[in-house]
N, C-alpha and C positions, 0 to 999 in steps of 0.2 A: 595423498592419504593423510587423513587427521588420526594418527595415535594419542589415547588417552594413555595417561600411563600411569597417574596419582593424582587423588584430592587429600586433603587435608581442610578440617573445617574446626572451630570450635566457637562457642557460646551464641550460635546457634541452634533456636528454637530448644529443646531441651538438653540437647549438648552444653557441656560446661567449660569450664577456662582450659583443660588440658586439652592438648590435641587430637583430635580422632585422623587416624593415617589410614586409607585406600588403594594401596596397589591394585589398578584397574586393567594394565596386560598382563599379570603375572600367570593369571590362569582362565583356560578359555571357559571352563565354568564356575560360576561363585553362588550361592545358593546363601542369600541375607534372611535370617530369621530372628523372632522375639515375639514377645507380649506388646497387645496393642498398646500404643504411647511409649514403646521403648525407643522409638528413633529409627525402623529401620528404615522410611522412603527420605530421612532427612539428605541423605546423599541423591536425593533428584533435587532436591530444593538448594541445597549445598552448590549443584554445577550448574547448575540452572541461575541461581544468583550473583558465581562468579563471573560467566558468561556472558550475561544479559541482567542482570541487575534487578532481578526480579524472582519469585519463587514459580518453580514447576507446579504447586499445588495453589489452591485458590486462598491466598494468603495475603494478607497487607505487607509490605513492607515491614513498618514501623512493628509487626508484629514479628518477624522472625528473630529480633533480639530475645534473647534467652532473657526469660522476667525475673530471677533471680539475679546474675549478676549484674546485667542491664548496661554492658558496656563491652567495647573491646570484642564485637562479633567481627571473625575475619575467615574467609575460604581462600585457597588458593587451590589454582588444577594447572597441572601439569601435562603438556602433549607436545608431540611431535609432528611437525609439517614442511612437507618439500626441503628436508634434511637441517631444518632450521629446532631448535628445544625453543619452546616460550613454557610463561608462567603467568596466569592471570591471580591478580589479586587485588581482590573490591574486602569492603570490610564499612562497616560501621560501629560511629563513637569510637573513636573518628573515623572518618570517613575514607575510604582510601580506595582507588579505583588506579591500576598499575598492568602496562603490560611491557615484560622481562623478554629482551628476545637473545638468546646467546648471553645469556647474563648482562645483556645491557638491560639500560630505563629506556621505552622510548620515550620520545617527545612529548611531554606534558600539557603543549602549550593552548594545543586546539582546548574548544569547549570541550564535557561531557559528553556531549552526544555530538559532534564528530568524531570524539577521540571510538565510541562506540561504536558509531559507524564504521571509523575504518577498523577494528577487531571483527565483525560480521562481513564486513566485502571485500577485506584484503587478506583475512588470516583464517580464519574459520569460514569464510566461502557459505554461510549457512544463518538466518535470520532464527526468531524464537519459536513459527510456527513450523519451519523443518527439522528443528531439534526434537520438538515434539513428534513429528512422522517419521522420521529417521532412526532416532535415539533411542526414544520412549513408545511404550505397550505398554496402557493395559488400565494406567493409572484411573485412580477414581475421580479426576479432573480433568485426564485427558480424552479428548474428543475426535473418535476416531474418521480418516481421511469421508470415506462414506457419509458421515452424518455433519458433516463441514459442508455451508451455503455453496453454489456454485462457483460466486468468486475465489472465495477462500479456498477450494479446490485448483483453483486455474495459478493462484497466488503460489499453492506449495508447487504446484508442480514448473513456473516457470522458475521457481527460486534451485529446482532438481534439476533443471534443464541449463542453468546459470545465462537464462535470456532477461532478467531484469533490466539488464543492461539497457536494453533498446523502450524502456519505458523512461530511464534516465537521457537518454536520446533525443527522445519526444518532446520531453518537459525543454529542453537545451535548444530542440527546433523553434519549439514556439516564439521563445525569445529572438530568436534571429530572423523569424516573419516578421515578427512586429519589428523589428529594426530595421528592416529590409523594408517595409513598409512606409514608415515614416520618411525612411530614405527618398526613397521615390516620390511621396508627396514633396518633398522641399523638393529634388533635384528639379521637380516639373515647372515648381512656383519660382527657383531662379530663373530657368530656361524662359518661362514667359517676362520674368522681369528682364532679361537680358534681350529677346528679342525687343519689347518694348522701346528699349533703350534705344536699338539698332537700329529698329522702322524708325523711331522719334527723330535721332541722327541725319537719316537721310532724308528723312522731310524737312529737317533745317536746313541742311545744305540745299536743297531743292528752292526752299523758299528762298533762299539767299540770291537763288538767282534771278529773279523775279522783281519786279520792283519795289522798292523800301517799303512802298505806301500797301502792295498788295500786301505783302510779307507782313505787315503789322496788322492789317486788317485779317489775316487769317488766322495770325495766331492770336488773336484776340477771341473771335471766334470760338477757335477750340477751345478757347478759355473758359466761357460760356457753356460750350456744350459739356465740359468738364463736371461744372458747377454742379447742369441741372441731373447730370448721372451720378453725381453725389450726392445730391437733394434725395433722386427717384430710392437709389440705394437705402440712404437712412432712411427714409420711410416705409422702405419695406421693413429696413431690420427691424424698426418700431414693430409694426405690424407682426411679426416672428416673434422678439419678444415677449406682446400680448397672448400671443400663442402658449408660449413656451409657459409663462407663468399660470398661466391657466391648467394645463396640463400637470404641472408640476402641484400644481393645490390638487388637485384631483386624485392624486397617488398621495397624498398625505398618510396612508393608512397602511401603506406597502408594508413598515418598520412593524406593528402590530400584528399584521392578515399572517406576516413571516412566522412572526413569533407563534402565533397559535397552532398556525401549520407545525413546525417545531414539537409544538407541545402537544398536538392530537397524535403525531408519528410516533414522538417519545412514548406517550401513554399506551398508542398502539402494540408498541413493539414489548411494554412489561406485559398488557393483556396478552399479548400471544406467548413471549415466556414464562408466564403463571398458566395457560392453557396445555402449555407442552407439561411442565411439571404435573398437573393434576393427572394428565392423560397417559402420564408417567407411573404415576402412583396409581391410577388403576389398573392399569398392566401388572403392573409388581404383584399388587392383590389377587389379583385375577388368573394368576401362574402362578403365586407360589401359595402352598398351604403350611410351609414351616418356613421360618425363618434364616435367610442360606446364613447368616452368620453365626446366631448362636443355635440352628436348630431346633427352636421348638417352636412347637405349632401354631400357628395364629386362630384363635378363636372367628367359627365360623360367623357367629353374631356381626364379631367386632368388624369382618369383612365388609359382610351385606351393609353396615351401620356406616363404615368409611367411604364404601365404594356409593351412596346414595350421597354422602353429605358430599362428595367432592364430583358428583356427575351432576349436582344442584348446582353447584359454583361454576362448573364449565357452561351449563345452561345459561348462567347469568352471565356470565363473561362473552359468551358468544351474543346475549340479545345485546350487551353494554357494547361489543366489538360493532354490529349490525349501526346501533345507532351513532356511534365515532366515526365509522365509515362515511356517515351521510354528510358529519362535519367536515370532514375530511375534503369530500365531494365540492362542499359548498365556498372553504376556502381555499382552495386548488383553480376552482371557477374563477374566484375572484383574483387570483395569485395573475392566471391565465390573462385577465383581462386587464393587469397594473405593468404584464410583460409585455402585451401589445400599445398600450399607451406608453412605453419606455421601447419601443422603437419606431412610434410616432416622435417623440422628442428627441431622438438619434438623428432620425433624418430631416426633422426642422433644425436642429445644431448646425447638423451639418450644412444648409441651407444658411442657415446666419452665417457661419463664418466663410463661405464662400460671400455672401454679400460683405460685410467686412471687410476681406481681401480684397474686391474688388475696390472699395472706399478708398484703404491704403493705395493701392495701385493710382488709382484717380485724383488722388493728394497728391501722391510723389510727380503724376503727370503734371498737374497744374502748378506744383512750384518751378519744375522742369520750363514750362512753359513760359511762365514769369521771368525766369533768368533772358527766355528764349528774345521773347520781346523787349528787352532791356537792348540787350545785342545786337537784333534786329533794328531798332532804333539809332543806334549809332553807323556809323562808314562801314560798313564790312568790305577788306579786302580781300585776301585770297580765300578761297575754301578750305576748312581743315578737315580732313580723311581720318585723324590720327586714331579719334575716337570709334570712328566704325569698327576701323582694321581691328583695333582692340576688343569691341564687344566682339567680333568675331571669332577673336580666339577664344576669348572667355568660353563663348557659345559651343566653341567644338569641344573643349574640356568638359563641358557641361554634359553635350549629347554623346559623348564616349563615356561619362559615369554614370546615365540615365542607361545605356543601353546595357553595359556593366551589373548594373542593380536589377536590370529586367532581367539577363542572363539568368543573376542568382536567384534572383524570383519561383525562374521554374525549374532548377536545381532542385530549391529548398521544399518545391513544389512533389517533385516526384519523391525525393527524397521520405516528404510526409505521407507520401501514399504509399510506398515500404514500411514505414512504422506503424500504418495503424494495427487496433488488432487482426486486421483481416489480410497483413503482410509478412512480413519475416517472421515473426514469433508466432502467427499460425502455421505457417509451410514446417516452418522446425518442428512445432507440435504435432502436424500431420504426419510426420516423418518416426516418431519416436511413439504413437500409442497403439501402431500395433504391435512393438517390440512390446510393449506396458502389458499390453493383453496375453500375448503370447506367454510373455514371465510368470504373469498373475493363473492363468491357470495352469502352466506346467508347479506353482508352488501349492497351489489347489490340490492338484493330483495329488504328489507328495503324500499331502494331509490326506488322500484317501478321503476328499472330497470331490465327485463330483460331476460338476457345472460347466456350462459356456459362460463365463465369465466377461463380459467386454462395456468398456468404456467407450462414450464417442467423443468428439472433438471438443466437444463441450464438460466432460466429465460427468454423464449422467450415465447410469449402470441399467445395463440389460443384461438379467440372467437366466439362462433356460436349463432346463433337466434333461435330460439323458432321454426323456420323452417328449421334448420339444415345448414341455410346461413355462410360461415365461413369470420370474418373481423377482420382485425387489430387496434390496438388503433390509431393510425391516421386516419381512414376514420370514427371515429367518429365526430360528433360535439363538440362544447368547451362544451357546456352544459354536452355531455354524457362525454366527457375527464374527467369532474368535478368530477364527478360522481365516475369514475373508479378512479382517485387519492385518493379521499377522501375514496374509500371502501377499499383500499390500506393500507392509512396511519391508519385506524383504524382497518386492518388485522397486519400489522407492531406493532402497541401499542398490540395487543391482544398478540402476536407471545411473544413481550419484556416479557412483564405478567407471561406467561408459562415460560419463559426459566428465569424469575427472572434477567432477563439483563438490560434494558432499560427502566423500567416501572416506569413514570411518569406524574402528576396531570395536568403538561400546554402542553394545545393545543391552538397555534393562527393560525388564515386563515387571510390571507392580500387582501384584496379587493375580496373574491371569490364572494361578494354578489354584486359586481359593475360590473358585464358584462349583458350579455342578458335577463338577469331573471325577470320576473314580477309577481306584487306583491303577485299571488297564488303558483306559483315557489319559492317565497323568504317565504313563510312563510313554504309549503312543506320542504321547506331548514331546515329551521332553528328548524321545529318539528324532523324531521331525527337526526340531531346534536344533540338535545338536549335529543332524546332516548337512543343513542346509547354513548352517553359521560356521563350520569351521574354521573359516579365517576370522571368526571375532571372539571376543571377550564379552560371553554374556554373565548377565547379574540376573535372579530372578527373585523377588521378594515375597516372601510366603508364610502364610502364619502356621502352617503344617508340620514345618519343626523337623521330630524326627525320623518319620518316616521316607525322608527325600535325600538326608542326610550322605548315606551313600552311593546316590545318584549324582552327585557334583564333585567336582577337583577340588572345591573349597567351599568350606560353610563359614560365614561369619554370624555369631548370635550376639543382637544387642538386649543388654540389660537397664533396669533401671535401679541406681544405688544413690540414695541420697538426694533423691527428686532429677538427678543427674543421669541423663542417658548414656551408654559406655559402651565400647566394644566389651563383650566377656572373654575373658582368658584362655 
């Protein structure tokens, strides 16, 4: 269990040099209110920065320093984990990133970003994008589970599941194939050079028996035929190299065709996020006829006048999409055709350096040989053995690591076919989403929604009516989207629980009570919440003020005094 239990932040974004103080368990409900720009979501950005080093809302860094005093920004949060107190504190001007465990410092020593790593995978058990599914609802930068790509679906929830592990697995196998690979290739190229050695051995000694004169004529001989398997060799490698350089000019263009590739994706990917936003803004227009913030009405002119000039721009962005695509098309084709001539040159490489090897091999033979006939030349007395018996042993040490390395070969082999995705961390996933679906709509109920609610293996959402109707999370309403986020994040906290991953005391929602909902809806609301969350400390942030006031354990109201954001008294 991860208890929150206090932030403290100051000179941060419009907070100033004194401290703002948070007790986050004191009360299971806290009700944050003020006027817009008074600071009240600064405490998502506040834990969110000590945390991960970064703001919850879509902020620069360099911009959360408060622009008046312009220095000496610092959070600190306070929680409780597996009976241990820590204290995170990052700060800038100066800079400070510290984590307190039992009143000690730990170890400074790692970079940055291990020392961050291990605070996410040894302490808080939880990355930036389950803070966000876990933690936070509702925010106007945060992007609820649903409307997250399907990786980024499969990412929260193995991080819920705490199977990342076996993606760190994976990466760790690779490395020991290719070790285990290269292995094998030497162990083979001793073993033939040892054999070598051995066959060569006994055909000295063989010859030795033999008379002087033949013994000098034969190993002269294979001297020769040495030479011309050297010759034939280097001429081929010539011939390979010819190759190879020719092929290697041919893909001169790989470094550019890349780059543009790159660049028509990049471009792709802003045309379809300016296509989502337009398509955004006409929805907005298209549902509402007043303004849900400050209520007043939107001029019907100015509708029809928006919703033309931005269904103009999607038209042009879809023909500008049509013709990127065809580029797309074109350097993809060519991408296609610089990867098959780069494993045309894989496999002439390879081809050369087996000829190569062979060279050396047939050098080492032919100085071998040279010695041989020297020897040969002179009285040979008795025959020496001493060398065989030796390369022999060598050979078995050799063929006991070669058969060793094959062993771990297909260890490492099945071992990889457990980690792909379609091994352990699917079977666990298979295991765990209909408990997912189960939760999700018993919290559905609850809410007095509802739905067949169910995700598949893949994270993509089928949902039916009461009449077998089957809809997507987008052709709901915001109200029902709400609904379905919130059954979500409190299936996600359920899921953490069980799996002992993620499970902790703070839940905030950022203005979820400030869109459509009236006041038998808002208190509907906040009965749901407050059944279903018992065991945590929720924060709910509202520009509503006082009407809600008596619906919470605890209100805090921020002010602004002196351009200076404040708790009020």
């Amino acid at each position: 269990m991860l208890t929150f239990t206090q932030v403290r932040y100051k000179n941060i974004l419009s907070t100033g040099n004194a401290w703002t103080t948070i007790d986050l368990n004191r009360n299971k409900s806290t009700l944050i209110v003020g006027e817009n720009g008074a600071g009240k979501s600064t405490i998502l950005d506040a834990i969110s920065f000590a945390l991960y080093g970064k703001a919850f809302r879509k902020i620069n860094k360099p911009q959360l320093m408060n622009s008046i005093n312009q220095r000496e920004l610092m959070v600190e949060v306070y929680f409780n984990s597996n009976g241990a107190e820590f204290i995170i504190k990052r700060g800038m001007k100066p800079n400070v990133f510290e984590i307190w465990k039992n009143g000690e410092l730990l170890n400074q020593d790692a970079s940055a970003r291990d020392y961050q790593a291990y605070l996410e995978e040894n302490i808080l058990k939880m990355n930036y994008k389950s803070f966000g599914q876990v933690v936070v609802l509702g925010s106007s930068t945060f992007v609820p589970f649903m409307q997250l790509p399907a990786f980024h679906r499969r990412e929260v929830i193995e991080d819920l599941l705490d199977i990342q592990i076996f993606s760190t697995m994976s990466n760790l196998l690779k490395e020991k194939v290719n070790a285990n690979k290269a292995a094998l290739v030497d162990a083979k190229y001793q073993i033939d050079i040892v054999k070598n050695k051995i066959e060569s051995a006994k055909e000295h000694n063989e010859s030795i028996r033999r008379l002087k004169e033949d013994e000098v004529f034969r190993i002269k001989q294979k001297m020769r035929e040495q030479i011309e398997f050297i010759e034939g060799e280097e001429s081929r490698a010539e011939e390979l190299d010819e190759q190879i350089t020719a092929l290697i000019g041919s893909i001169s263009d790989k470094a550019e065709t890349k780059a543009k590739y790159d660049q028509f994706k990049t471009l792709k990917l802003d045309l379809d996020k300016k296509l989502v936003v337009l398509k955004k803004d006409i929805n907005f227009y298209d549902a509402h006829d007043n303004c849900p913030t400050c209520r007043q009405g939107i001029e019907h002119d100015f509708k029809v006048t928006t919703i033309a000039e931005k269904s103009s721009k999607i038209t042009e962005i879809e023909n500008a999409l049509l013709v990127l695509q065809g580029r797309i098309d074109t350097v993809t084709t060519r991408l296609d055709a610089i990867s098959e001539i780069e494993s045309t040159l894989s496999a002439l490489n390879l081809n050369r350096a087996e000829h190569s090897a062979n060279i050396r091999i047939a050098k080492t033979t032919l100085v071998r040989l040279k010695g041989e006939l020297t020897d040969a030349e002179k009285d040979v007395g008795e025959i020496d053995t001493t060398k065989i018996t030796t390369f022999k042993e060598e050979l078995r040490g050799l063929m006991d690591k070669q058969k060793t390395l094959s062993e771990d070969k297909e260890t490492l082999a099945v071992v990889g076919s457990m980690l792909k995705d379609g091994g352990i961390k699917t079977r666990i996933i298979k295991q765990y989403v209909p408990i997912m679906n189960k939760l999700i709509n018993k919290y559905l109920a609850a809410m007095e929604f509802f739905v067949d609610f169910q995700l598949d293996e893949n994270f993509n959402e089928k949902i039916l009516s009461r009449f077998r109707d089957e809809f997507s999370y987008a052709s709901f309403s915001e109200g029902e989207k709400l609904r379905i986020d919130l059954a979500l994040m409190f299936t996600w906290r359920a899921v953490s629980r069980l799996r002992n991953s993620v499970t902790t005391n703070l839940l905030i929602m950022d203005e979820v009570l400030d869109g459509s909902l009236d006041q038998a809806g808002t208190d509907e609301f906040l009965k749901i919440v407050n059944e279903i969350t018992a065991d945590s400390n929720v924060f709910i942030i509202s520009h509503k003020g006082d009407s809600l006031h008596d619906k919470f354990d605890h209100v805090i109201k921020f002010e602004k005094k002196k351009n200076f954001s404040q708790m009020a008294a």
